[in-house]
BAGU-392283 format. One record per residue (C-alpha): residue in three letters; z, x, y. Coordinates in steps of 0.5 Angstrom, whole numbers, plus 500, padded with zeros to 3 digits. Example, Ala and Ser with C-alpha at 12.3 -4.5 7.8 and 13.67 -1.06 7.14 Angstrom:
<sites>
ALA516525491 SER514527498 
</sites>
This chain:
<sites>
UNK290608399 UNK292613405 UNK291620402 UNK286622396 UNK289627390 UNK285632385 UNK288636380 UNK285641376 UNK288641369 UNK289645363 UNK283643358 UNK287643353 UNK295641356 UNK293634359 UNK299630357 UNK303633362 UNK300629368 UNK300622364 UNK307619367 UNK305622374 UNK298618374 UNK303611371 UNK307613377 UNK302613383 UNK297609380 UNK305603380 UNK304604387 UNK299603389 UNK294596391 UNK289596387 UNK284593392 UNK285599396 UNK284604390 UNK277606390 UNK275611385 UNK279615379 UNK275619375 UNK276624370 UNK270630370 UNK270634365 UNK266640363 UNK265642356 UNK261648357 UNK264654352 UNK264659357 UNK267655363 UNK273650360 UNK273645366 UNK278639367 UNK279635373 UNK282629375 UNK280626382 UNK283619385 UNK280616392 
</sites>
């Protein structure tokens, strides 16, 4: 993978990013594909939700 990608969404609105990561994810190799993960933080007080592709 050439380039790495992070998004912070909505904690609540994640539906949006679903055709844009089935997109990037067809284009990819899969042996180049390093990580992709999903952070969350459930903390009341500071709603967090990231998506980090590397």
């Amino acid at each position: 993978m050439e380039k790495s990608y992070i998004w912070q969404g909505e904690y609540g609105k994640r539906s949006h990013l679903k055709p844009l990561f089935k997109e990037l994810l067809k284009e990819q190799d899969t042996s180049s594909l390093e990580m992709m993960a999903i952070f969350v933080n459930n903390n009341p007080y500071n709603f967090e939700f990231y998506i980090a592709m590397i």
